[in-house]
C-alpha positions in Angstrom: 132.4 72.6 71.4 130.9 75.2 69.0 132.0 74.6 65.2 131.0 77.7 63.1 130.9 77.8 59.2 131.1 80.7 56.8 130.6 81.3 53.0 133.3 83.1 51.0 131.1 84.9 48.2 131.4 87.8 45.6 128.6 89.5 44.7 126.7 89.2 40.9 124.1 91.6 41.5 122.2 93.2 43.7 119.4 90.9 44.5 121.3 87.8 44.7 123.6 89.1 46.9 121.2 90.5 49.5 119.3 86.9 49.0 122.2 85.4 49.7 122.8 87.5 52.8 119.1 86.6 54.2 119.9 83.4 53.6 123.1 82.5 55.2 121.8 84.8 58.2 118.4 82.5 58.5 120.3 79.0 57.9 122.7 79.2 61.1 125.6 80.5 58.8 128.8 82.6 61.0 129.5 84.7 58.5 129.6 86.1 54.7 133.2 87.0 53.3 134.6 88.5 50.6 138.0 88.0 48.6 140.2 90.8 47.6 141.7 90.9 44.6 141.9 94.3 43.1 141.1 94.8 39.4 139.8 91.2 39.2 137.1 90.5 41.4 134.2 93.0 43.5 135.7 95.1 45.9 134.3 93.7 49.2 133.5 97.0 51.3 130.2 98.3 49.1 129.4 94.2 49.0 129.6 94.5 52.8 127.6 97.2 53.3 124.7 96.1 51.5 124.5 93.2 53.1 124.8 94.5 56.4 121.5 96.2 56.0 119.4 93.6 55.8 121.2 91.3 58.6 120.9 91.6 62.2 123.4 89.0 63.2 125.4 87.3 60.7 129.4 88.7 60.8 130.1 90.4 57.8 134.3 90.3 56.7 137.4 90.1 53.9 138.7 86.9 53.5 141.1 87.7 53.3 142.0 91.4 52.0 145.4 91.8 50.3 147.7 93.5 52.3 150.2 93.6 50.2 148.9 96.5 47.9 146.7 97.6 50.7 147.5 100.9 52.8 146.8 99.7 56.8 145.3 102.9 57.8 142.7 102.3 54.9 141.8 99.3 56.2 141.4 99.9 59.1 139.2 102.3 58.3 136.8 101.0 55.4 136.7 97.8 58.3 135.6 100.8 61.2 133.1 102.2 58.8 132.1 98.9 57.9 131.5 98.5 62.2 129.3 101.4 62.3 126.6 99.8 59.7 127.1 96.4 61.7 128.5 96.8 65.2 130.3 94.0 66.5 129.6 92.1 63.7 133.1 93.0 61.1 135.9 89.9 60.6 138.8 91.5 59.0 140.7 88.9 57.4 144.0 89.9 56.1 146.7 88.2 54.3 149.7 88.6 52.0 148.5 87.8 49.0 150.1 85.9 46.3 148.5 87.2 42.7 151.1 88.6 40.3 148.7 90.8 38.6 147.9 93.0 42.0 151.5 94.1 42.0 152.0 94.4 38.3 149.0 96.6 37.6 150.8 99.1 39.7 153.9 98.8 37.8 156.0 96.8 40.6 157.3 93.2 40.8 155.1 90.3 43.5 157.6 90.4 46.3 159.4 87.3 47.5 157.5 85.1 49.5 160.0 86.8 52.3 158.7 90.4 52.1 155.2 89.6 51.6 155.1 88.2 55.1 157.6 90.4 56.4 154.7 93.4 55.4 151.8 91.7 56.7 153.5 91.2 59.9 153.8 95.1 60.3 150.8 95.6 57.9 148.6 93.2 60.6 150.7 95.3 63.8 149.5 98.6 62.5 146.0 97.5 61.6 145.5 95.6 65.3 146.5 99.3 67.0 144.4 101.2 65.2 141.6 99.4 65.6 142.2 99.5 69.3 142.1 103.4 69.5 146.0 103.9 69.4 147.8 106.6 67.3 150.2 104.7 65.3 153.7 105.7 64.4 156.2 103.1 62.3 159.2 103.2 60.8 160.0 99.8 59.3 161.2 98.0 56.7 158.0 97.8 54.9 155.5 100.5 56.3 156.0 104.3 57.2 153.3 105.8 59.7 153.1 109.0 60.9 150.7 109.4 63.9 148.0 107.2 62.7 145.2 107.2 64.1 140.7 106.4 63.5 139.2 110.1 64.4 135.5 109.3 64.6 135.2 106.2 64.2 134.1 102.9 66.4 137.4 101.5 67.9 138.4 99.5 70.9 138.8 95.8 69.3 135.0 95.9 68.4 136.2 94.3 64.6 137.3 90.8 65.2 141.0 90.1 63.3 141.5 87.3 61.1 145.6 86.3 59.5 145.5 84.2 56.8 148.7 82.3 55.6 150.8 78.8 55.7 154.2 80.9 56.0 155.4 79.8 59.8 156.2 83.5 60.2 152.3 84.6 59.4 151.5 81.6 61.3 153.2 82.7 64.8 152.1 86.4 64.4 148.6 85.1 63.6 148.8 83.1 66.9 149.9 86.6 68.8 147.6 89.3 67.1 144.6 88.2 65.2 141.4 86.2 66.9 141.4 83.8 64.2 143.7 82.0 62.4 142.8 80.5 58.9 145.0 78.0 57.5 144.5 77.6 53.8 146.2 74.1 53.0 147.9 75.9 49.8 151.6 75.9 49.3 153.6 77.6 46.9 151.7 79.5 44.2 151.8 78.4 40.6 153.1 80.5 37.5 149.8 81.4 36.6 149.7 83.5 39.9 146.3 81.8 41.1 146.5 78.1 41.1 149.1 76.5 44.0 150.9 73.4 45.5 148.6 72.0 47.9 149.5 71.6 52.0 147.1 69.0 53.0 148.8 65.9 54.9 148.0 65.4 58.6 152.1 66.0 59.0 151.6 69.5 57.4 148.7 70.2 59.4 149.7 69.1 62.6 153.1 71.2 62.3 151.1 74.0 62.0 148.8 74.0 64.5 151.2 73.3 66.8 153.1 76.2 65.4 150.0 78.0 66.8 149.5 76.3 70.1 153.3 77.1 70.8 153.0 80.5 70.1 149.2 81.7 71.8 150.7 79.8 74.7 153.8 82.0 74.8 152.0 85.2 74.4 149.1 84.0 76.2 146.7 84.4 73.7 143.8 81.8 72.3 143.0 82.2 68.9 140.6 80.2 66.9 142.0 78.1 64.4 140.0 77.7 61.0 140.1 75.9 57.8 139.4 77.3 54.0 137.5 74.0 52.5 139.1 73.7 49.4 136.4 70.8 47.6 133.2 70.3 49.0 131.2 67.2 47.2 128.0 65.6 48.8 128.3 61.4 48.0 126.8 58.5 48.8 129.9 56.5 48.5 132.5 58.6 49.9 135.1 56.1 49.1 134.6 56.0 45.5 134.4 60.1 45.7 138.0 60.4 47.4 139.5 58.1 44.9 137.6 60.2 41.7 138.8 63.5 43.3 142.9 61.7 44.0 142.7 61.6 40.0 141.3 65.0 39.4 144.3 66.2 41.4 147.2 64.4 40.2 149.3 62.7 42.8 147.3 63.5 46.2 146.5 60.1 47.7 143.1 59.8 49.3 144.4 58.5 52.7 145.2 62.2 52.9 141.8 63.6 51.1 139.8 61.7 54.1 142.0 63.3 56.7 142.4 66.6 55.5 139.8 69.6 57.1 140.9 71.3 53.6 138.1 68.8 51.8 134.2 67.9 52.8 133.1 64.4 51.2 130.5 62.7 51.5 127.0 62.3 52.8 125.7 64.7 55.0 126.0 62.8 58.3 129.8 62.1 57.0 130.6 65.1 56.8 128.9 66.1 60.3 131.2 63.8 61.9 134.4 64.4 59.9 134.0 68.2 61.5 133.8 67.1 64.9 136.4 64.6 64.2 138.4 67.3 63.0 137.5 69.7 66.3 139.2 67.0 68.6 142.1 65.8 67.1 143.3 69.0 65.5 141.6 71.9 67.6 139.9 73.4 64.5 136.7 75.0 65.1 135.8 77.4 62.7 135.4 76.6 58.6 135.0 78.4 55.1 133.6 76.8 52.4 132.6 79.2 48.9 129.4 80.1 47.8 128.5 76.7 45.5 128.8 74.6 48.7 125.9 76.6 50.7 123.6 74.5 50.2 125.1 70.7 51.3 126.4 73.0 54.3 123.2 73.9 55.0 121.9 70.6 55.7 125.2 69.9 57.9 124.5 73.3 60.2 121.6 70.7 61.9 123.3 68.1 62.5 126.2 70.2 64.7 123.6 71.7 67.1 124.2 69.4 69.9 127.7 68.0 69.0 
């Protein structure tokens, strides 16, 4: 059992960033993402880029890019290109995305939670045959395609494909198409377009993994499953952290904090274990935690060598 652990990041400047690069590639790290949301946060390709020259092995993706007011042949693309300056090392993570602004800067209305999946299920068809050397052609509900194809650039499922999403529609076509699926533990999103209801009971969870086992199993496909760490807090008493974190968040008891993969409390060797806990009862092996948390995850990297 291998668990992996990648940083979610966006870049500040130039010389942090590459640091940070170095340093995730030097500490054991799988990966450094980047979020996409346009017109509020770094777009993640030039981010990318940089930091693929000075790595030689650490992955290098969007987590997750937003689909929604994304054009598919772009991205697969920018995640080609991307290929070229670090073969074999590009995750594209794609999801729905949820932020009102995105849609409204562009004059239209955030689709229903409906279409948004229903676009990243053709959205993440289109992307997976293009990336595989196809020429694409589509006429659905959502996307038009007209012979689509990468001329030129590294295909033949070199970029490894990452769904993001609770919706059990994104959820089963995650399980089919993509090499990963990330489960976020968010629910519905909040008026402020950012914030959202939280997923994290073991019920929740275990519906939707095996959501995902049903479906690889149909198609006979076998995905990894990954978690988004939501809070990440290094304790001594993880007790009396749990219960300080259930009032920071209103209603969410801590029997469920100390079994949800969405949170990592404790000390070191608690979370360690918690992790491979988490690998055998729930099948998850691959985790995301943001930039702040590098550096408690860094000492838990160790301790998951020979586990």
């Amino acid at each position: 059992m291998s668990i992996k652990m990648s940083v979610q990041a966006e870049p500040r400047d130039v010389d942090s960033w590459l640091a940070l690069a170095r340093r995730l590639e030097s500490s054991g790290f799988d990966a450094l993402l980047v979020g996409d949301h346009p017109g509020a946060g770094a777009s993640p390709w030039p981010a990318l880029g940089a930091a693929a020259a000075v790595t030689t092995s650490l992955r290098l993706g969007t987590y997750v890019l937003q689909s929604g007011v994304r054009d598919p042949v772009q991205a697969a693309s920018d995640a080609a290109t991307l290929d070229i300056l670090a073969p074999g090392r590009v995750l594209l993570g794609l999801g729905a995305g949820h932020t009102f602004r995105e849609w409204e800067a562009l004059g239209r209305q955030r689709p229903s939670p409906t279409d948004r999946a229903g676009r990243l299920v053709e959205f993440v068809d289109a992307v997976a045959r293009l990336l595989s050397g196809e020429s694409v052609t589509v006429d659905g509900r959502y996307l038009r395609l007209n012979e689509a194809r990468l001329d030129d650039l590294p295909v033949g499922e070199r970029v490894t494909l990452a769904v993001g999403g609770s919706n059990r529609e994104i959820l089963r076509l995650a399980a089919t198409r993509a090499d990963i699926v990330a489960l976020s533990g968010l629910g519905r999103t909040l008026p402020d377009g950012h914030r959202h209801d939280v997923r994290w009971s073991s019920e929740d969870l275990r519906a939707q993994v095996s959501l995902v086992r049903e479906a690889s199993e149909r198609s006979g496909t076998g995905p990894a499953i990954e978690a988004l760490v939501q809070v990440v807090r290094v304790s001594e008493h993880r007790p009396r952290a749990l219960a300080e974190l259930s009032d920071q968040l209103h209603g969410v008891s801590t029997d469920v904090l100390a079994d949800t993969p969405f949170v990592l409390v404790g000390t070191v060797q608690e979370m360690a274990a918690q992790l491979v806990r988490q690998a055998e009862r729930f099948g998850i092996t691959r985790y995301v935690v943001r930039e702040p948390a590098v550096q408690a995850v860094e000492q838990v990297l160790p301790l998951l060598k020979n586990r």
